[in-house]
mmCIF file of the N, C-alpha and C atoms, coordinates in Angstrom:
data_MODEL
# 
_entry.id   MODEL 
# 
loop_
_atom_site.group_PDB 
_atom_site.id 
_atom_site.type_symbol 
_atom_site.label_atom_id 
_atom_site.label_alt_id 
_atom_site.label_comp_id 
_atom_site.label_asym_id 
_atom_site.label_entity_id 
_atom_site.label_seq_id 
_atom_site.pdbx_PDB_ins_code 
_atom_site.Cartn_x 
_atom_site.Cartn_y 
_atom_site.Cartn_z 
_atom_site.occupancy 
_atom_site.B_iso_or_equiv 
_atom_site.pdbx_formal_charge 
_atom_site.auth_seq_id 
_atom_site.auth_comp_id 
_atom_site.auth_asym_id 
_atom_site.auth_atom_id 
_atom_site.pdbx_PDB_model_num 
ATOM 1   N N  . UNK A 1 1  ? -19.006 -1.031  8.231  1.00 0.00 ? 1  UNK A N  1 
ATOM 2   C CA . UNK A 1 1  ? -19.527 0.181   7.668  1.00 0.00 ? 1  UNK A CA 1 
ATOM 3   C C  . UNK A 1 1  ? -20.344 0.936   8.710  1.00 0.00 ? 1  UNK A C  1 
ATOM 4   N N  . UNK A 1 2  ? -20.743 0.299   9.487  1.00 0.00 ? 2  UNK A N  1 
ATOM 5   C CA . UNK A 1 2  ? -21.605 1.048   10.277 1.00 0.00 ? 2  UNK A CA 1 
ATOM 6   C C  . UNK A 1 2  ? -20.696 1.756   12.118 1.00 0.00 ? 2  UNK A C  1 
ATOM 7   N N  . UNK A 1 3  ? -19.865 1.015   11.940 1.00 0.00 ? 3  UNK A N  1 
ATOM 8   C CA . UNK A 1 3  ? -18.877 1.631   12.879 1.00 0.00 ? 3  UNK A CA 1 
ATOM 9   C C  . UNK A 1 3  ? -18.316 3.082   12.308 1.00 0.00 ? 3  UNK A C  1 
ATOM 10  N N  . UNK A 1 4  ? -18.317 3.090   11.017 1.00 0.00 ? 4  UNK A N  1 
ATOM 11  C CA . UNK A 1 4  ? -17.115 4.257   10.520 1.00 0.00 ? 4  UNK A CA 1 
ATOM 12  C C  . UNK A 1 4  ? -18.546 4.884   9.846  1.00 0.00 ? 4  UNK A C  1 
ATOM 13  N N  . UNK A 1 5  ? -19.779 4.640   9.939  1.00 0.00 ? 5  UNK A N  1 
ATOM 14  C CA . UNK A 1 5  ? -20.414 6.257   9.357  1.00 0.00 ? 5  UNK A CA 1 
ATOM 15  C C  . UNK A 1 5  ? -21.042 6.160   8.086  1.00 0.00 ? 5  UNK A C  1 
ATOM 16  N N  . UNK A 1 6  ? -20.727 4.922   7.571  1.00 0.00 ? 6  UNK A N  1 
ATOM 17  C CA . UNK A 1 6  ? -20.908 4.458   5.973  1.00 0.00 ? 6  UNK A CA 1 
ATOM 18  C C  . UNK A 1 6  ? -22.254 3.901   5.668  1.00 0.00 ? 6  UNK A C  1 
ATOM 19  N N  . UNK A 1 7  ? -22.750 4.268   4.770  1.00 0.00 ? 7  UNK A N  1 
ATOM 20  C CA . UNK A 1 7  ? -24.001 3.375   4.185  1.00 0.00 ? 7  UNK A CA 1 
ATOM 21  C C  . UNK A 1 7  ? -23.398 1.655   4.030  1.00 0.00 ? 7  UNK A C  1 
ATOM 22  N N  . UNK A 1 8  ? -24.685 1.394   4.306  1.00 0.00 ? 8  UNK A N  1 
ATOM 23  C CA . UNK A 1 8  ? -24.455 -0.579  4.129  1.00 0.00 ? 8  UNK A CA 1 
ATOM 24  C C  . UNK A 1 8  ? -24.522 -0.892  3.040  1.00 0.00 ? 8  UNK A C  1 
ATOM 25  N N  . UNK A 1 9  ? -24.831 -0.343  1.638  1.00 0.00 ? 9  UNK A N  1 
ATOM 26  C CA . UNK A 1 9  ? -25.594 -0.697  0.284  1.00 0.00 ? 9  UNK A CA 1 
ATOM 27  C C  . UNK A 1 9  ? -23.923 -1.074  -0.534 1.00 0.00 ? 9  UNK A C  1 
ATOM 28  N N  . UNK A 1 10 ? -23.982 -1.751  -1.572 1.00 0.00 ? 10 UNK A N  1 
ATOM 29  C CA . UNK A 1 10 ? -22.994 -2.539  -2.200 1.00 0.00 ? 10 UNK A CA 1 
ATOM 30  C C  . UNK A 1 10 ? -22.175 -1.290  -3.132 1.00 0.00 ? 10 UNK A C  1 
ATOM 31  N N  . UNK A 1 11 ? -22.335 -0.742  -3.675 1.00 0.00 ? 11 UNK A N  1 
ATOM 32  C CA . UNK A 1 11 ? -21.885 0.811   -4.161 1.00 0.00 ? 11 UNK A CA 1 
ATOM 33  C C  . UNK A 1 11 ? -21.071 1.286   -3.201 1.00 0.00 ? 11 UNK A C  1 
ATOM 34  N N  . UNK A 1 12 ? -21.658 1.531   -2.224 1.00 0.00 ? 12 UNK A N  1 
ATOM 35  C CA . UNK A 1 12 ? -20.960 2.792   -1.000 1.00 0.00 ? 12 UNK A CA 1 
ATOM 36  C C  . UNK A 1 12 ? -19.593 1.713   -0.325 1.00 0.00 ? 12 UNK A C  1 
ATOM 37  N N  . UNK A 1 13 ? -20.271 0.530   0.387  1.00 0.00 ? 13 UNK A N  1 
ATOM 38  C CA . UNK A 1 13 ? -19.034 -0.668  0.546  1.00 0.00 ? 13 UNK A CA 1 
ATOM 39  C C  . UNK A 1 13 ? -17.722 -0.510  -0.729 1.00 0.00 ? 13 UNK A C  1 
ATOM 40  N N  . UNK A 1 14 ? -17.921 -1.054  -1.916 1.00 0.00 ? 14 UNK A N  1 
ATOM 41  C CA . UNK A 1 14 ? -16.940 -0.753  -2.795 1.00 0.00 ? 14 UNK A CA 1 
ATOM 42  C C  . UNK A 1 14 ? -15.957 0.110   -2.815 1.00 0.00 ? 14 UNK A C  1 
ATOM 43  N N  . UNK A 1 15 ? -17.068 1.553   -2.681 1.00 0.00 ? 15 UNK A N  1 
ATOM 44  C CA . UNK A 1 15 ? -15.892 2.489   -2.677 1.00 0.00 ? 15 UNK A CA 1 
ATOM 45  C C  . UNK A 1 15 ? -15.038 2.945   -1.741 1.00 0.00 ? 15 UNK A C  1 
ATOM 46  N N  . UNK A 1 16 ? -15.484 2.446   -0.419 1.00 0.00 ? 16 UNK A N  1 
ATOM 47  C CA . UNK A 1 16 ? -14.471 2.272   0.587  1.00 0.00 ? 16 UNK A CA 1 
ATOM 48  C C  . UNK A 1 16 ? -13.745 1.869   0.508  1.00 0.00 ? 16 UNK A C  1 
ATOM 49  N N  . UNK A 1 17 ? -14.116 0.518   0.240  1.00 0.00 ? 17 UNK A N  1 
ATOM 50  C CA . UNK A 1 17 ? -12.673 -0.607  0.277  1.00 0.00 ? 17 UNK A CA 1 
ATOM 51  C C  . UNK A 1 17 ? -11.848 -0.549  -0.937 1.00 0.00 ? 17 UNK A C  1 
ATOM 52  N N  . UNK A 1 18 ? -12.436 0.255   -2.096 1.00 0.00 ? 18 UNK A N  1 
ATOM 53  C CA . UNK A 1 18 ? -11.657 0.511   -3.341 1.00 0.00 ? 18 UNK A CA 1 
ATOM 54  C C  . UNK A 1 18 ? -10.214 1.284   -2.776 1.00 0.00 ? 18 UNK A C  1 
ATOM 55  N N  . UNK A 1 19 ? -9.861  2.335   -1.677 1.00 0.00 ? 19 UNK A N  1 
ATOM 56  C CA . UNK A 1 19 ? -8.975  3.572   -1.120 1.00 0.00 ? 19 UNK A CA 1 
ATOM 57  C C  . UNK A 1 19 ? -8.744  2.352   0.124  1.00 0.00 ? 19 UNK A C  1 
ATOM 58  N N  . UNK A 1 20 ? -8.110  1.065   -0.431 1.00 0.00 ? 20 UNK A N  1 
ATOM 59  C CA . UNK A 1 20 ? -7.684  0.367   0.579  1.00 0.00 ? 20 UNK A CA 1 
ATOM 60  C C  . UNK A 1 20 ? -6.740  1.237   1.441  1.00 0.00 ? 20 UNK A C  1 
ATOM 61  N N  . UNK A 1 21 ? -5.932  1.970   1.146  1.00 0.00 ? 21 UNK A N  1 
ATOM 62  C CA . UNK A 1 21 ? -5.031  2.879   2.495  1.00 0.00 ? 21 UNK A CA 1 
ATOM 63  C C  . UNK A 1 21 ? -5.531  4.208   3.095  1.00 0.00 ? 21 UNK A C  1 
ATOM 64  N N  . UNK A 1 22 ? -6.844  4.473   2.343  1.00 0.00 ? 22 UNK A N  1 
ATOM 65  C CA . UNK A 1 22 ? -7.390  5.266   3.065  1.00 0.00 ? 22 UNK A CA 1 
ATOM 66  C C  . UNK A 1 22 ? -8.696  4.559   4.423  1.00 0.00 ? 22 UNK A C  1 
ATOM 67  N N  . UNK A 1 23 ? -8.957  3.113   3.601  1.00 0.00 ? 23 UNK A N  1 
ATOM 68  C CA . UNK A 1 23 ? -10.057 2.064   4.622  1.00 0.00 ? 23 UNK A CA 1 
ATOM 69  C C  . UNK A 1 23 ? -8.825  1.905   5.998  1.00 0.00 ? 23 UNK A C  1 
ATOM 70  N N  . UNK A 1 24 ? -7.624  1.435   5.708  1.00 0.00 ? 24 UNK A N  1 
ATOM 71  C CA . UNK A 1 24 ? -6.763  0.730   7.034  1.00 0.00 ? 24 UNK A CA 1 
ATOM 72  C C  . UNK A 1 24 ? -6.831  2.214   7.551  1.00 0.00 ? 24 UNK A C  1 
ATOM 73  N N  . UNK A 1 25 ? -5.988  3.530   7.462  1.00 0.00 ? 25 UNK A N  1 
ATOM 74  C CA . UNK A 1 25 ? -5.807  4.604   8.134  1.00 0.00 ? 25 UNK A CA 1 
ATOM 75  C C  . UNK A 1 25 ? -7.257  4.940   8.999  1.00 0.00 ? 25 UNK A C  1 
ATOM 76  N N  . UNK A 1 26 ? -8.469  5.082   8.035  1.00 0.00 ? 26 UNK A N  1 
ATOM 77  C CA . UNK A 1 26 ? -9.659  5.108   9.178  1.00 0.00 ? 26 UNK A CA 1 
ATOM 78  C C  . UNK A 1 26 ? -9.756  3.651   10.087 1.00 0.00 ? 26 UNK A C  1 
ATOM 79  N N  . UNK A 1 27 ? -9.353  2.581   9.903  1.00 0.00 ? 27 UNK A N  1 
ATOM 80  C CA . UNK A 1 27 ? -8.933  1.579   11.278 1.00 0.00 ? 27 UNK A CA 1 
ATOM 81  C C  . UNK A 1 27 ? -8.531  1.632   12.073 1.00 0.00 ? 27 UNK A C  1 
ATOM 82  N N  . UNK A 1 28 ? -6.830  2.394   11.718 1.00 0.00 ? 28 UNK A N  1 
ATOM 83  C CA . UNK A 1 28 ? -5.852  2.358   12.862 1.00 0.00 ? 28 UNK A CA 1 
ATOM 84  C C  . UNK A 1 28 ? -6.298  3.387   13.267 1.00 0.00 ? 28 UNK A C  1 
ATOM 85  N N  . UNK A 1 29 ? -7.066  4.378   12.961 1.00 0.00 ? 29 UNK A N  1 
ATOM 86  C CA . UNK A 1 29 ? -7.510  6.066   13.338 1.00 0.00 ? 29 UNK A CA 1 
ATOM 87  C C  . UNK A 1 29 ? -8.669  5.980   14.748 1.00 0.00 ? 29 UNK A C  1 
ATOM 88  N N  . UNK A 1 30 ? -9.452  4.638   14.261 1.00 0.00 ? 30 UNK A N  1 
ATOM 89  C CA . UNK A 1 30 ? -10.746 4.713   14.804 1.00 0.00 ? 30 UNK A CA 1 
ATOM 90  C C  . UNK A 1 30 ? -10.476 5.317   16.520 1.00 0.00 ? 30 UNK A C  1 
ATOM 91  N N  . UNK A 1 31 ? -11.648 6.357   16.403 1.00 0.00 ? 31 UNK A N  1 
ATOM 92  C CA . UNK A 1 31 ? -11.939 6.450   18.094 1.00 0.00 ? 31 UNK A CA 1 
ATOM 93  C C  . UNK A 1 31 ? -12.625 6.037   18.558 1.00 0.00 ? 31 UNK A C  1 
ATOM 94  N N  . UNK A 1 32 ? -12.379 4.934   19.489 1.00 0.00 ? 32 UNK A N  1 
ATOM 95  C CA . UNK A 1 32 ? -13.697 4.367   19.755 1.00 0.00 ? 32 UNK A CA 1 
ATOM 96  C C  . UNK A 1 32 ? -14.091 5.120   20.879 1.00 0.00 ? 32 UNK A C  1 
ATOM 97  N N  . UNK A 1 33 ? -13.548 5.762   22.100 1.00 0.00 ? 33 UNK A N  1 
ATOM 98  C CA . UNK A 1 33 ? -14.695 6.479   22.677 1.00 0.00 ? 33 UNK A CA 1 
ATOM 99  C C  . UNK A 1 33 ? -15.032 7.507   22.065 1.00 0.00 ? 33 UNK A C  1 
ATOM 100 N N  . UNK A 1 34 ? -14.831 8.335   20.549 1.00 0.00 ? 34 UNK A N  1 
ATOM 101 C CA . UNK A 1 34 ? -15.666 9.295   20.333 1.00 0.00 ? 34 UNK A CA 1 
ATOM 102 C C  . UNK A 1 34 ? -17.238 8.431   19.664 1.00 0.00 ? 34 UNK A C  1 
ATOM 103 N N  . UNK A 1 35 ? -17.123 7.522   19.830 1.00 0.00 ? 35 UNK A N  1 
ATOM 104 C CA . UNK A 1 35 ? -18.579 6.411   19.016 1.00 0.00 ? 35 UNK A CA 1 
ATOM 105 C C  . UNK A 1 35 ? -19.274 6.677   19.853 1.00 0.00 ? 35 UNK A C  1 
ATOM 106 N N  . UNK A 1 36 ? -20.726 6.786   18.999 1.00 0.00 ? 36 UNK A N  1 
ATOM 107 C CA . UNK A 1 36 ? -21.712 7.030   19.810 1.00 0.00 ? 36 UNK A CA 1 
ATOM 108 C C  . UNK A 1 36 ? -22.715 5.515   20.047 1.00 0.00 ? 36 UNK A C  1 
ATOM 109 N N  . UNK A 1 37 ? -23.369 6.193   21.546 1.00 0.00 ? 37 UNK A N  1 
ATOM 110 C CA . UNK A 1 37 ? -23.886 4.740   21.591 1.00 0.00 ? 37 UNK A CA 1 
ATOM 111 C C  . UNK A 1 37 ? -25.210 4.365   20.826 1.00 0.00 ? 37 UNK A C  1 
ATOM 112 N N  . UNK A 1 38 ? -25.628 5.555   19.754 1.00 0.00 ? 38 UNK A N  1 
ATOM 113 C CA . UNK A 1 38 ? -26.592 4.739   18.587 1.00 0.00 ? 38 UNK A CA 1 
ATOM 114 C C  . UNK A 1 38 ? -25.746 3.926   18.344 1.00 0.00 ? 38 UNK A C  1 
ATOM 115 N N  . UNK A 1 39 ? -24.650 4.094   18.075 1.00 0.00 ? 39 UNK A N  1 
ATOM 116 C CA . UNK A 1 39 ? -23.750 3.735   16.927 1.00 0.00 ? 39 UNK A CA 1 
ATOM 117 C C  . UNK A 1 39 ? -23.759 2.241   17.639 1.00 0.00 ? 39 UNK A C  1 
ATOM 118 N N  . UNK A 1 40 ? -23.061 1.931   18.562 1.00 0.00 ? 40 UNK A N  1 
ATOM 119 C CA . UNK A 1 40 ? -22.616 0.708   19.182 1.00 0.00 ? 40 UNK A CA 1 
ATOM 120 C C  . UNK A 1 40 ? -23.738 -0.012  19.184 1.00 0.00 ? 40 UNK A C  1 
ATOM 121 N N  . UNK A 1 41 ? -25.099 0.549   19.565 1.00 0.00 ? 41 UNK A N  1 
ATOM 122 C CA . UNK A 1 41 ? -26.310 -0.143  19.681 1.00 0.00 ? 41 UNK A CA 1 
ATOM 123 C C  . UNK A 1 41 ? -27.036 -0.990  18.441 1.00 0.00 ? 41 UNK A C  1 
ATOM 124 N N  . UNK A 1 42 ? -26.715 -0.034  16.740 1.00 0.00 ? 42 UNK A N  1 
ATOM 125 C CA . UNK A 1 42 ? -26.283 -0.528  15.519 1.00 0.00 ? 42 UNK A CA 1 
ATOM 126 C C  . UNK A 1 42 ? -25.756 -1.706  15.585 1.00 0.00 ? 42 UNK A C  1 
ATOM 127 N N  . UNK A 1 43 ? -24.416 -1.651  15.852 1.00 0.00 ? 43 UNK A N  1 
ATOM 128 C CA . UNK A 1 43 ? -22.914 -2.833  15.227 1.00 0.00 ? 43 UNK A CA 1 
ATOM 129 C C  . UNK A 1 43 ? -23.320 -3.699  16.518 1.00 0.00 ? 43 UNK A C  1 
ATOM 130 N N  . UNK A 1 44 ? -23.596 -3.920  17.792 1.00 0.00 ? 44 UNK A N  1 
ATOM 131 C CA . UNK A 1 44 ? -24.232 -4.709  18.456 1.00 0.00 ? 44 UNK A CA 1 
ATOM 132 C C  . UNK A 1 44 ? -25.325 -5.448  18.338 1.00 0.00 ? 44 UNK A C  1 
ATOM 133 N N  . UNK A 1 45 ? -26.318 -4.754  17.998 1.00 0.00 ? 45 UNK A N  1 
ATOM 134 C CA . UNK A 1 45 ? -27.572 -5.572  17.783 1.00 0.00 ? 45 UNK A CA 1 
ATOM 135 C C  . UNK A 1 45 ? -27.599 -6.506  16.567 1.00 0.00 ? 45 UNK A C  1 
ATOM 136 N N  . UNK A 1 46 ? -27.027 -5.254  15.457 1.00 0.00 ? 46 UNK A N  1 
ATOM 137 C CA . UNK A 1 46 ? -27.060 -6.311  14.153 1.00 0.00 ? 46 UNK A CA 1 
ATOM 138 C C  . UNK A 1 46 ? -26.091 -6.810  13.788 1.00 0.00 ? 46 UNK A C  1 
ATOM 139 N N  . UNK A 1 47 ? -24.942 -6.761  14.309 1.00 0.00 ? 47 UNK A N  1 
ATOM 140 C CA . UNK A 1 47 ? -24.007 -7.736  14.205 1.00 0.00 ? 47 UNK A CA 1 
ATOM 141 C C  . UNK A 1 47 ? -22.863 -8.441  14.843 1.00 0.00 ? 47 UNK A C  1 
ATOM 142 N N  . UNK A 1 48 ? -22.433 -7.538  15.636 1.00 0.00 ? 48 UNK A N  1 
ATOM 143 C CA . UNK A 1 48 ? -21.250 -8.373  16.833 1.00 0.00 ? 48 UNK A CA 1 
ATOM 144 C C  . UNK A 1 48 ? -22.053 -9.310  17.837 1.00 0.00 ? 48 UNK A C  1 
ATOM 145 N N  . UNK A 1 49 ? -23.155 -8.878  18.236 1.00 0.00 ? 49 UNK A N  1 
ATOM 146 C CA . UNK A 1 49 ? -24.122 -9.865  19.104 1.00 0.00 ? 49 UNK A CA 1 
ATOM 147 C C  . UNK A 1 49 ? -24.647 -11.516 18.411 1.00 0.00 ? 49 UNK A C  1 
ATOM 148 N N  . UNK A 1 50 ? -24.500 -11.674 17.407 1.00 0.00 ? 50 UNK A N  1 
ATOM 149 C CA . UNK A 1 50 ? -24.742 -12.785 16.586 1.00 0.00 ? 50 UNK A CA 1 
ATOM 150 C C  . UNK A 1 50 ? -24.022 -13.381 17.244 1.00 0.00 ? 50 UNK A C  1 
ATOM 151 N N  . UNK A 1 51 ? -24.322 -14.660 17.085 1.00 0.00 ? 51 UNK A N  1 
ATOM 152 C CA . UNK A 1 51 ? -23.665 -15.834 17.138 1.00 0.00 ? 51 UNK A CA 1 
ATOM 153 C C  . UNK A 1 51 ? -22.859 -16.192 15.765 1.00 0.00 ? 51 UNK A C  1 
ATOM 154 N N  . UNK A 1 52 ? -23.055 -15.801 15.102 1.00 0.00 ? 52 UNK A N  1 
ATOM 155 C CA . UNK A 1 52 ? -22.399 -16.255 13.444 1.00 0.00 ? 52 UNK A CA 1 
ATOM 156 C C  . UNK A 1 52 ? -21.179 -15.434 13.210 1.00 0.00 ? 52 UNK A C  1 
ATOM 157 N N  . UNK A 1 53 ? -21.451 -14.340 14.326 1.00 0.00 ? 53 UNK A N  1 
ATOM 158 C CA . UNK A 1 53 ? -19.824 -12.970 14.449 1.00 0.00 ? 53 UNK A CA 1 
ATOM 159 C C  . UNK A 1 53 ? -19.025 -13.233 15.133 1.00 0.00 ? 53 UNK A C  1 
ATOM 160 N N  . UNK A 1 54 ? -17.933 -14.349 14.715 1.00 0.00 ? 54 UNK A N  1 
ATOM 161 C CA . UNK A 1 54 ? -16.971 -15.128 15.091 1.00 0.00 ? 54 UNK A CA 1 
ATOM 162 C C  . UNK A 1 54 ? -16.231 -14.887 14.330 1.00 0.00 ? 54 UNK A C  1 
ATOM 163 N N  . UNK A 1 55 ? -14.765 -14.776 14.905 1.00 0.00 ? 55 UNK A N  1 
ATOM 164 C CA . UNK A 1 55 ? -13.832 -14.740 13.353 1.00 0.00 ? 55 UNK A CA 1 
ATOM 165 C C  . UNK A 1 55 ? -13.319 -15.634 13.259 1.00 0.00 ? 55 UNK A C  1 
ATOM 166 N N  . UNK A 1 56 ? -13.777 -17.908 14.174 1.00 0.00 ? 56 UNK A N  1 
ATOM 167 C CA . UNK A 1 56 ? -13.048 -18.601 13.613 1.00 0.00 ? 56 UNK A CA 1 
ATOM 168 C C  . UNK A 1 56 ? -13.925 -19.028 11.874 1.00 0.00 ? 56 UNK A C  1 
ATOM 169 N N  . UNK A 1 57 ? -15.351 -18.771 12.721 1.00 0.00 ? 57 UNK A N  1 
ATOM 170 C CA . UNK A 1 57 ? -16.488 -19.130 11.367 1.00 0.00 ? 57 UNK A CA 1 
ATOM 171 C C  . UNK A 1 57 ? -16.434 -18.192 10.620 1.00 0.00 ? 57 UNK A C  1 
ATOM 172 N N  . UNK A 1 58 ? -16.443 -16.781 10.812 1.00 0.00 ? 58 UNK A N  1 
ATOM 173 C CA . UNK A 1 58 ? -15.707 -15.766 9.245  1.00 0.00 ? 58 UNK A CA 1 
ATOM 174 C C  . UNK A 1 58 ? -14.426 -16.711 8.629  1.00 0.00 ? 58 UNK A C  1 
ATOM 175 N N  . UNK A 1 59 ? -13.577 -16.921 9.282  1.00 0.00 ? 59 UNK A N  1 
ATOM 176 C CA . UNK A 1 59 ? -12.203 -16.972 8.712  1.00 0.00 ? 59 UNK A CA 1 
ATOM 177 C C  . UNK A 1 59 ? -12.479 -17.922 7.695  1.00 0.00 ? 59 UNK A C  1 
ATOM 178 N N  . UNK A 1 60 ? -13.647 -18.869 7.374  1.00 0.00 ? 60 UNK A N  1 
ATOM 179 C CA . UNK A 1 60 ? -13.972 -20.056 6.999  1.00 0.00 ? 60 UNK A CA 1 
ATOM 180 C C  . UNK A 1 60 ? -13.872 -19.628 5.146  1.00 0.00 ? 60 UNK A C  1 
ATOM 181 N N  . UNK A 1 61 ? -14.604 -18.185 5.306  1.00 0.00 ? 61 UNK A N  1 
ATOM 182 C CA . UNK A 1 61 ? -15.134 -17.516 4.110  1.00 0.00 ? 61 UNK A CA 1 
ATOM 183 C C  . UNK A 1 61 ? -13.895 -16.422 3.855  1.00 0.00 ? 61 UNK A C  1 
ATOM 184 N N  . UNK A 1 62 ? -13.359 -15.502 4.470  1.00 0.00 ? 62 UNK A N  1 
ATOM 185 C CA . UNK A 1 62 ? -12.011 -14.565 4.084  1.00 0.00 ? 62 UNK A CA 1 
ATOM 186 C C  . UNK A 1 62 ? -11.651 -14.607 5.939  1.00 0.00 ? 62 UNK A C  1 
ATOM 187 N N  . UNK A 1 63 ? -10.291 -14.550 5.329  1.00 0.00 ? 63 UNK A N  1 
ATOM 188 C CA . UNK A 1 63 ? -9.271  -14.182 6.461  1.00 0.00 ? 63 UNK A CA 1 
ATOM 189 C C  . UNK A 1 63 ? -9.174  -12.408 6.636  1.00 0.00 ? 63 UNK A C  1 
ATOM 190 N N  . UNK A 1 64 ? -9.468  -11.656 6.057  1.00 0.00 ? 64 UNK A N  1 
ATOM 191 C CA . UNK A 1 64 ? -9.621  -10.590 5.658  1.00 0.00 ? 64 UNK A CA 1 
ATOM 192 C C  . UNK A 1 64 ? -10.885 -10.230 6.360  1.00 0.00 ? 64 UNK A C  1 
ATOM 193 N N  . UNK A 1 65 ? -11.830 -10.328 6.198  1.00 0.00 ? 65 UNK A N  1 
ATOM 194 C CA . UNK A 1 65 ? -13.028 -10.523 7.503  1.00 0.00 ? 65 UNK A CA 1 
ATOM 195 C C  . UNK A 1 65 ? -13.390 -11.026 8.922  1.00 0.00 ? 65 UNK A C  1 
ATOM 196 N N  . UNK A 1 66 ? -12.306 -12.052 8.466  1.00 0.00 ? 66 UNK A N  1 
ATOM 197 C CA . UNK A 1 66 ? -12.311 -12.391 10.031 1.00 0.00 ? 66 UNK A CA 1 
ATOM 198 C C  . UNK A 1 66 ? -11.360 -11.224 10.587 1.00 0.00 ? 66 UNK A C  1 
ATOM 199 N N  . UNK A 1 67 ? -10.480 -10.872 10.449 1.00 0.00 ? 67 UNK A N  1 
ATOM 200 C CA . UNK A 1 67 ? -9.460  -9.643  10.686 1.00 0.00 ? 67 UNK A CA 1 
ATOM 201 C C  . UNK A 1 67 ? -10.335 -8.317  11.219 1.00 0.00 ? 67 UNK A C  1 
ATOM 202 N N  . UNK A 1 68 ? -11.389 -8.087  10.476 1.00 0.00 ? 68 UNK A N  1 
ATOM 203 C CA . UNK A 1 68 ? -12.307 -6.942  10.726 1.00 0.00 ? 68 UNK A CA 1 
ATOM 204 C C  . UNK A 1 68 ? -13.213 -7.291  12.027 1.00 0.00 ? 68 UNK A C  1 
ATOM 205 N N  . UNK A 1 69 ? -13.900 -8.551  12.029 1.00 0.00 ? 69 UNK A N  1 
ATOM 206 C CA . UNK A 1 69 ? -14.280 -9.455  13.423 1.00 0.00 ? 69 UNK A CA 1 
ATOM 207 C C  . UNK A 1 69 ? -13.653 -9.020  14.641 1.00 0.00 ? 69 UNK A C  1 
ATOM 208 N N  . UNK A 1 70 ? -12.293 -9.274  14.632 1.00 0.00 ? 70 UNK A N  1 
ATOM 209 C CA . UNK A 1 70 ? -11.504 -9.232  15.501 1.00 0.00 ? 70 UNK A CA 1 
ATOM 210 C C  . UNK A 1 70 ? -11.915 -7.737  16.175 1.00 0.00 ? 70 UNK A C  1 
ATOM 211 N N  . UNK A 1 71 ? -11.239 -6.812  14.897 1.00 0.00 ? 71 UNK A N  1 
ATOM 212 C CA . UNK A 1 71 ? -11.325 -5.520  15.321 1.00 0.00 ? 71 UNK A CA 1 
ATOM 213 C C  . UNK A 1 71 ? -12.470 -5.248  16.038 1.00 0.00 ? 71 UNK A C  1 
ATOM 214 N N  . UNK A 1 72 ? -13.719 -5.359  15.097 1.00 0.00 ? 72 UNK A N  1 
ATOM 215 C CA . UNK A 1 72 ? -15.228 -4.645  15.648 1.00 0.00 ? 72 UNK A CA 1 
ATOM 216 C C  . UNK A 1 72 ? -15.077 -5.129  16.823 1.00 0.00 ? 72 UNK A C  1 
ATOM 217 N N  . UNK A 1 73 ? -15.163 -6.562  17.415 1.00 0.00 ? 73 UNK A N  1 
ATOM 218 C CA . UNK A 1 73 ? -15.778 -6.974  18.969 1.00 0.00 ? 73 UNK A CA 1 
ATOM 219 C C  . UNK A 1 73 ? -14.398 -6.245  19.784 1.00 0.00 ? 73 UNK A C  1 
ATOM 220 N N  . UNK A 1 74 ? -13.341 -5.839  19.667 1.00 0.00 ? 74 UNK A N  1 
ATOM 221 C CA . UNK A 1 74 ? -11.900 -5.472  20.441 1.00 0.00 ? 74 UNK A CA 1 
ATOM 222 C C  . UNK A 1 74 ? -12.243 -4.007  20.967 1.00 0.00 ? 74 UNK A C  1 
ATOM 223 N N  . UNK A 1 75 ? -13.137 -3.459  19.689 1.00 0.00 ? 75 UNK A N  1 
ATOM 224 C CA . UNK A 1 75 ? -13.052 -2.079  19.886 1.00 0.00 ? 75 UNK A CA 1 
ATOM 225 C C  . UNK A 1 75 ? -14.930 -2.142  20.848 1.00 0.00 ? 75 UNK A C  1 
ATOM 226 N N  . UNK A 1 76 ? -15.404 -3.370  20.840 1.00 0.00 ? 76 UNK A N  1 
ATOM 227 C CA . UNK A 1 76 ? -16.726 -3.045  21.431 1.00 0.00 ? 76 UNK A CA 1 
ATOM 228 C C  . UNK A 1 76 ? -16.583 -3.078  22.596 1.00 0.00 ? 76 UNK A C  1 
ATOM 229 N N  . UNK A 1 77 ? -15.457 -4.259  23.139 1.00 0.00 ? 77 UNK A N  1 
ATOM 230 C CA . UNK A 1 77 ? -15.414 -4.447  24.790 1.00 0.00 ? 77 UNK A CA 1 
ATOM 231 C C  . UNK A 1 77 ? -14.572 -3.280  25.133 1.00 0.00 ? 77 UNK A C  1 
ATOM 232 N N  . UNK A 1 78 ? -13.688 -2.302  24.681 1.00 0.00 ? 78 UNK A N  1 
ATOM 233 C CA . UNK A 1 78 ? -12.983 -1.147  25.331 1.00 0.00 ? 78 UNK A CA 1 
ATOM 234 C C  . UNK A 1 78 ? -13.900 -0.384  25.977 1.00 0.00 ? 78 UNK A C  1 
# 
């Protein structure tokens, strides 16, 4: 959520992922050099930098998250 612009709160999440083909199209869409580096400094600090932001230890809980794992850190090292 915080890569694509979105509030973090459980409401706003939902309704994203409710327009599942509108959530994948903003995926395959993403620009990552138009991201700004608040932005990266966000999804870095509070979460790709973890140690717990793994997608073999996501995959543990959804395969579907770990999938998003993948993405966030793929699109952080470009």
């Amino acid at each position: 959520m915080v890569m694509l612009g979105e509030s973090k709160d459980w409401p706003s999440i939902k309704k994203v992922l409710n327009d599942v083909g509108g959530f994948l199209t903003r995926l395959k869409k993403y620009d990552v050099e138009a991201t700004t580096e608040k932005t990266w400094k966000k999804a870095r600090d509070g979460y790709i930098s973890k140690p717990n932001f793994e997608p073999a230890e996501i995959k543990k809980s959804s395969i579907a998250a770990s999938a998003l794992c993948v993405w966030a850190v793929a699109c952080s090292r470009f």
